[in-house]
VMD Tcl script that builds the backbone (N, CA, C; Angstrom):
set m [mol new atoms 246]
animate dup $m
set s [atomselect $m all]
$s set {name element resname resid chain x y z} {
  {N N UNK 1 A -101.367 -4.663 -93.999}
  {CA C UNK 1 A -100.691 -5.804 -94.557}
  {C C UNK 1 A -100.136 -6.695 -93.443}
  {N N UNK 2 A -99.768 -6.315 -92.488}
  {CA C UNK 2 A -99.087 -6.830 -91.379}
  {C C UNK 2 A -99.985 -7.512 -90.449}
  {N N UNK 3 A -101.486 -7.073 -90.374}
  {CA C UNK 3 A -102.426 -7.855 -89.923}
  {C C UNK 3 A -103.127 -8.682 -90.497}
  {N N UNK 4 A -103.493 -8.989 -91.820}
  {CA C UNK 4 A -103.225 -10.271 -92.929}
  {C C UNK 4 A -102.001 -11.059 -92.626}
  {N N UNK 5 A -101.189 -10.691 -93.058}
  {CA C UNK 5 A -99.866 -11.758 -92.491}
  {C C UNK 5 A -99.992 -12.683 -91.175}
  {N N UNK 6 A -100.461 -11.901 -89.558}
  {CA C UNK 6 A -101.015 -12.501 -88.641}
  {C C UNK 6 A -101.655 -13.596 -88.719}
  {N N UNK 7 A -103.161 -13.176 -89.266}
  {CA C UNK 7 A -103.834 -13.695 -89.697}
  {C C UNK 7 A -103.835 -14.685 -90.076}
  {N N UNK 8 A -103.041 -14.662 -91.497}
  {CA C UNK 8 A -102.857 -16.237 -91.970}
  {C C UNK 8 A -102.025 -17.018 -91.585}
  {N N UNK 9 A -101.197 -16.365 -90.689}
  {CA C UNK 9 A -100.279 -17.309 -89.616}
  {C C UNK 9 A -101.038 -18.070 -88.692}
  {N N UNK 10 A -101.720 -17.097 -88.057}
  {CA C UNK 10 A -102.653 -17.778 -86.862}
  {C C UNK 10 A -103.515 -18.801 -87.731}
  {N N UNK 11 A -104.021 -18.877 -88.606}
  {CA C UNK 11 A -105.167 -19.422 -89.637}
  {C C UNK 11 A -104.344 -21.009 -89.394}
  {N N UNK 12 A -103.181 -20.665 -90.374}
  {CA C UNK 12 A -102.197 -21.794 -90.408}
  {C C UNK 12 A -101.547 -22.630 -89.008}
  {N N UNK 13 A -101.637 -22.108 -88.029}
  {CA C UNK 13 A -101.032 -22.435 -87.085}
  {C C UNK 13 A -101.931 -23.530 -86.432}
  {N N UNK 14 A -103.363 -22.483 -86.497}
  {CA C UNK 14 A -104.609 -23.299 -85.823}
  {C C UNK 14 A -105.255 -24.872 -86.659}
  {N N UNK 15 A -104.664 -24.860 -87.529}
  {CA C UNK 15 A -105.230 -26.025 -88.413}
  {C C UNK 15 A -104.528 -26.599 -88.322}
  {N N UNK 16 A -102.853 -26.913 -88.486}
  {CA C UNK 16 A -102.021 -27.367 -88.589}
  {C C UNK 16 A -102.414 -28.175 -86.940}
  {N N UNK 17 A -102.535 -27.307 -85.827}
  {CA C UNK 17 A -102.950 -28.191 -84.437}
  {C C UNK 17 A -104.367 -28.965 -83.993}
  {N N UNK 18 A -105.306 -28.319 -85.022}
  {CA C UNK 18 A -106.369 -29.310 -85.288}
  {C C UNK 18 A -106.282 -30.334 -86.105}
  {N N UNK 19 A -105.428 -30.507 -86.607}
  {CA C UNK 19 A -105.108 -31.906 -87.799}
  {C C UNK 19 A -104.669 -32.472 -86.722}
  {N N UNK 20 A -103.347 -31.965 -86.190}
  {CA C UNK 20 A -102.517 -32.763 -85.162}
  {C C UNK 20 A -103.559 -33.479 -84.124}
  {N N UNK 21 A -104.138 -32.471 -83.575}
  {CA C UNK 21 A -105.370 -32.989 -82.847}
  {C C UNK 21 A -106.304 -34.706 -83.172}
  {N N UNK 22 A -106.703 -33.982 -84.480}
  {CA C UNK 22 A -108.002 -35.046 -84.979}
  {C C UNK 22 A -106.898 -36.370 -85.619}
  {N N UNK 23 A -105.449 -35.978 -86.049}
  {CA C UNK 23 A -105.069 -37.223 -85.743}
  {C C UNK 23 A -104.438 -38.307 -84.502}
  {N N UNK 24 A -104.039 -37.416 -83.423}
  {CA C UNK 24 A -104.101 -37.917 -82.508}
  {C C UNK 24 A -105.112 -39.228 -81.973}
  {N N UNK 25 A -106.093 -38.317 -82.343}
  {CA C UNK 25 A -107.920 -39.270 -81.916}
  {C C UNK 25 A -107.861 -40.108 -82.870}
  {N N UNK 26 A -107.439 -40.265 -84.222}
  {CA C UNK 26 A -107.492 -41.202 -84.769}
  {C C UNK 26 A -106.622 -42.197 -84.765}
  {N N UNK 27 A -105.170 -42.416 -84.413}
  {CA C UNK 27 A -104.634 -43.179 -83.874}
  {C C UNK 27 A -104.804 -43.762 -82.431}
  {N N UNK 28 A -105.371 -42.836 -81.623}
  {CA C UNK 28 A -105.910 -43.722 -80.467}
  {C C UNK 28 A -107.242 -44.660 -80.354}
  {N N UNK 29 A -108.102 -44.124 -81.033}
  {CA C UNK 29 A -108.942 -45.357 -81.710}
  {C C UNK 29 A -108.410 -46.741 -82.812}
  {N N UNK 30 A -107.720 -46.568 -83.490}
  {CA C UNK 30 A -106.876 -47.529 -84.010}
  {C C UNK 30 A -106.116 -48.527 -83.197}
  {N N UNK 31 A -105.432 -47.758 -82.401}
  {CA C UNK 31 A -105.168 -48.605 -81.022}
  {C C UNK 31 A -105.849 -48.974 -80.751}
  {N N UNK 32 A -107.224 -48.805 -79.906}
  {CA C UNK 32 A -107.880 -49.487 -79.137}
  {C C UNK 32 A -108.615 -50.670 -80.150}
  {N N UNK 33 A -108.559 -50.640 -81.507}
  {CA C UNK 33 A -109.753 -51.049 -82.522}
  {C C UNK 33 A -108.538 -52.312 -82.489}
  {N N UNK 34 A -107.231 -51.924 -83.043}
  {CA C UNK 34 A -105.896 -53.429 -83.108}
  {C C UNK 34 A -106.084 -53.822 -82.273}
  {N N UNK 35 A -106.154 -53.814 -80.778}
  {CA C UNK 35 A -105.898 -54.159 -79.353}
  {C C UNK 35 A -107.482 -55.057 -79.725}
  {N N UNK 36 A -108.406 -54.866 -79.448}
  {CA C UNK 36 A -109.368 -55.688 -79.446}
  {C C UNK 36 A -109.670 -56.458 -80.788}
  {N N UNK 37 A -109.083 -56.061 -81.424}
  {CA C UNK 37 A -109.111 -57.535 -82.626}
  {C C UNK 37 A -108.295 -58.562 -82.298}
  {N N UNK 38 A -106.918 -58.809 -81.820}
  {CA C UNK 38 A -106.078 -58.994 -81.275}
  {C C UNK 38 A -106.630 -59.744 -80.444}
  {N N UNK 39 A -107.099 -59.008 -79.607}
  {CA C UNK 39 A -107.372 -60.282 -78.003}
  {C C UNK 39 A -108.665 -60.894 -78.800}
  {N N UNK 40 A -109.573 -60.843 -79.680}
  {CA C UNK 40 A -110.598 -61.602 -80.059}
  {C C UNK 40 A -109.922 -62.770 -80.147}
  {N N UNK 41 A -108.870 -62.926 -81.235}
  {CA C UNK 41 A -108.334 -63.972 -81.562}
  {C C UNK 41 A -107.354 -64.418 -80.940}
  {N N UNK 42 A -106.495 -63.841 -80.006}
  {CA C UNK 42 A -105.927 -64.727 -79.247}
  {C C UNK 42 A -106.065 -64.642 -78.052}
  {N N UNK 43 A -105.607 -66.683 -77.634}
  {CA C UNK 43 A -106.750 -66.835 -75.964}
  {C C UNK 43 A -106.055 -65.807 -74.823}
  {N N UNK 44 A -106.972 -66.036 -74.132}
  {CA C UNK 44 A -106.664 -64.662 -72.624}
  {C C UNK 44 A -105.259 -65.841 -72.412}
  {N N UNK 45 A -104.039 -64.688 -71.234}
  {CA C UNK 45 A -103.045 -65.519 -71.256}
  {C C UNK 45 A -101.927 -65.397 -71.534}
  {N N UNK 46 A -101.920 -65.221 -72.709}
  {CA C UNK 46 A -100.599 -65.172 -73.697}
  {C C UNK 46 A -100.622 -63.332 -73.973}
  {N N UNK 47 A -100.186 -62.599 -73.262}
  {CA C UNK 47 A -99.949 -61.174 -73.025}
  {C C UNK 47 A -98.947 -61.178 -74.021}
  {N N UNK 48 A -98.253 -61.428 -73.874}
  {CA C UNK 48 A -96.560 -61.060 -74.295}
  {C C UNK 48 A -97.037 -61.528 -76.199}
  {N N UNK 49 A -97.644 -62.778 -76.496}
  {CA C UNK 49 A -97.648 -62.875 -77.717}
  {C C UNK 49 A -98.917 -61.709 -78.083}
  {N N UNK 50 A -99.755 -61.727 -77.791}
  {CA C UNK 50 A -100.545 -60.631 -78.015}
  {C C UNK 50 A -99.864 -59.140 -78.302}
  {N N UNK 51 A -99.377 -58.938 -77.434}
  {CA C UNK 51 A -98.252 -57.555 -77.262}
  {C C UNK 51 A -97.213 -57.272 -78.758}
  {N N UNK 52 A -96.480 -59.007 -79.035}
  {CA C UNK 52 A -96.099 -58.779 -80.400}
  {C C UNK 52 A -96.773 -58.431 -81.567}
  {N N UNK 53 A -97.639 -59.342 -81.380}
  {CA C UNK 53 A -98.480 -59.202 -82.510}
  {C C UNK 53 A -98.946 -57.552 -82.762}
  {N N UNK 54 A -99.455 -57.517 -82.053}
  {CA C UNK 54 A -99.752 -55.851 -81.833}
  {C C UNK 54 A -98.747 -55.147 -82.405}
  {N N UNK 55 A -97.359 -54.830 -81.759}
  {CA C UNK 55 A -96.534 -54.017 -82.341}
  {C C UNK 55 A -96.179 -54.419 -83.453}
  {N N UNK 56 A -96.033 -55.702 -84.411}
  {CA C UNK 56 A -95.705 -55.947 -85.374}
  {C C UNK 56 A -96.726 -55.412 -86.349}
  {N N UNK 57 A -98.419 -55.390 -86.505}
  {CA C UNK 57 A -99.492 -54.600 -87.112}
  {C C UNK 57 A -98.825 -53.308 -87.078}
  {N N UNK 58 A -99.049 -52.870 -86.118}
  {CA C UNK 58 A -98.955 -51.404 -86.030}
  {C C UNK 58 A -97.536 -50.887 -87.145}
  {N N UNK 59 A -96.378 -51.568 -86.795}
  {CA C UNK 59 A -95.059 -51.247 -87.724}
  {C C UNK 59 A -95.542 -51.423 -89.021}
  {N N UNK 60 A -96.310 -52.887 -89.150}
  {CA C UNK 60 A -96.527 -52.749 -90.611}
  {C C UNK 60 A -97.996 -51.367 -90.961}
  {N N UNK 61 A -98.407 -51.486 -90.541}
  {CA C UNK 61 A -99.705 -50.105 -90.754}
  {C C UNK 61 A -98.651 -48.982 -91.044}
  {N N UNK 62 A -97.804 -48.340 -89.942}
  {CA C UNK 62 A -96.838 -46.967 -89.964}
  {C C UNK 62 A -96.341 -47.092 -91.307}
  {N N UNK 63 A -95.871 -48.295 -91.244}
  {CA C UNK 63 A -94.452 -48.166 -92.751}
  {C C UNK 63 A -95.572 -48.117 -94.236}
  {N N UNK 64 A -96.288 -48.987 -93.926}
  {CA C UNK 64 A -97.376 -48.561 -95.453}
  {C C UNK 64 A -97.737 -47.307 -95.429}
  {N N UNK 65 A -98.553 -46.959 -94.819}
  {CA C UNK 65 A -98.940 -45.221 -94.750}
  {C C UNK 65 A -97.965 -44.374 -95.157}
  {N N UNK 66 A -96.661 -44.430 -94.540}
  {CA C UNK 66 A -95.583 -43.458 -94.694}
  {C C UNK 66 A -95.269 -43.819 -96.360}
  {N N UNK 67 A -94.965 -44.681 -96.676}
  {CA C UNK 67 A -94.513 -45.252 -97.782}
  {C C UNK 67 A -95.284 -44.286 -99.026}
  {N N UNK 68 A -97.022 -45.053 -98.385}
  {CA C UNK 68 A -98.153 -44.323 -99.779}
  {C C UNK 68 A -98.184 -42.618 -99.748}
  {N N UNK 69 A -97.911 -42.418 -98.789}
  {CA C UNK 69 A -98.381 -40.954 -98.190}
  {C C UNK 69 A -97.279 -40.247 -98.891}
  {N N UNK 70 A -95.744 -40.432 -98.639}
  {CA C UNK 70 A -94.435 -40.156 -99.499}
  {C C UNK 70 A -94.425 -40.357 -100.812}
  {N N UNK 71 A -94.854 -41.318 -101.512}
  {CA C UNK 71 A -94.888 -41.634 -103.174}
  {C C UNK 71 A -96.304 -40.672 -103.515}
  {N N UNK 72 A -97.370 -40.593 -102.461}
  {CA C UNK 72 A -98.246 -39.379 -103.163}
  {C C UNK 72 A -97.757 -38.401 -103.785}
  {N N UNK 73 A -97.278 -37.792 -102.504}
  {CA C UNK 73 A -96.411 -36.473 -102.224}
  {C C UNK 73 A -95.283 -36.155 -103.536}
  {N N UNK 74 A -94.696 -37.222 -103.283}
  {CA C UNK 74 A -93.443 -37.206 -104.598}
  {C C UNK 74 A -94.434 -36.934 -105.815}
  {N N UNK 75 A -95.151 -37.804 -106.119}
  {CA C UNK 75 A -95.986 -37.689 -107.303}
  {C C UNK 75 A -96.534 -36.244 -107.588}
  {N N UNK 76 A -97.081 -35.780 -106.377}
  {CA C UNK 76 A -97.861 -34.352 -106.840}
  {C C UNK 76 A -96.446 -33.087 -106.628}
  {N N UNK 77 A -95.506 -33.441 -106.301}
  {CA C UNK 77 A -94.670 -32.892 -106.523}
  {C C UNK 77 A -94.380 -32.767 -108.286}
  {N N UNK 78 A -94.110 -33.658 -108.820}
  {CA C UNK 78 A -93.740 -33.807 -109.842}
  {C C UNK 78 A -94.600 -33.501 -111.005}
  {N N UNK 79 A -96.050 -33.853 -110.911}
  {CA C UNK 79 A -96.852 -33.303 -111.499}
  {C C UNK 79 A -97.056 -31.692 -111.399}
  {N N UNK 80 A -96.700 -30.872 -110.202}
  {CA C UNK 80 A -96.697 -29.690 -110.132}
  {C C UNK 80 A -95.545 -29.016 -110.864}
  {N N UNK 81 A -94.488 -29.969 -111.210}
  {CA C UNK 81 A -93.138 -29.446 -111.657}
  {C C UNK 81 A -93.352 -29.419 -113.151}
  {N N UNK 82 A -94.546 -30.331 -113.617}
  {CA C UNK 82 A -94.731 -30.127 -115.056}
  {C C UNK 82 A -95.675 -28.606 -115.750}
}
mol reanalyze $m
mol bondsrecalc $m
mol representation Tube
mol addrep $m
């Protein structure tokens, strides 16, 4: 019993750092994907407005995600409570 328990610790542990992982990679492609949409449209030069723009996407991207991702969550919470 005690080596099942392991087991699904390690099981859990290892996925939990491959998610972490594969989202890592997916926010650093996102970066690089905002960053070059960004400079498409605005002229070489203007760093600093580019730079806003950038962090202002990105805040708005974080806060939607968190937002939908939390009202999921709540939801299947609640549906599980029924």
């Amino acid at each position: 019993m005690k080596k099942n328990n392991l087991r699904s610790e390690f099981l859990k542990t290892m996925t939990q750092l491959a998610t972490a992982g594969f989202g890592l990679v997916a926010a650093l492609a996102w970066n690089e994907a905002i960053k070059d949409f960004i400079d498409h449209f605005i002229k070489a030069g203007s760093g600093f407005i580019s730079k806003l723009i950038y962090a202002i996407i990105v805040t708005l991207l974080a806060v939607l995600v968190t937002y939908f991702l939390g009202k999921s969550t709540q939801e299947a919470k609640e549906e599980e409570e029924k």
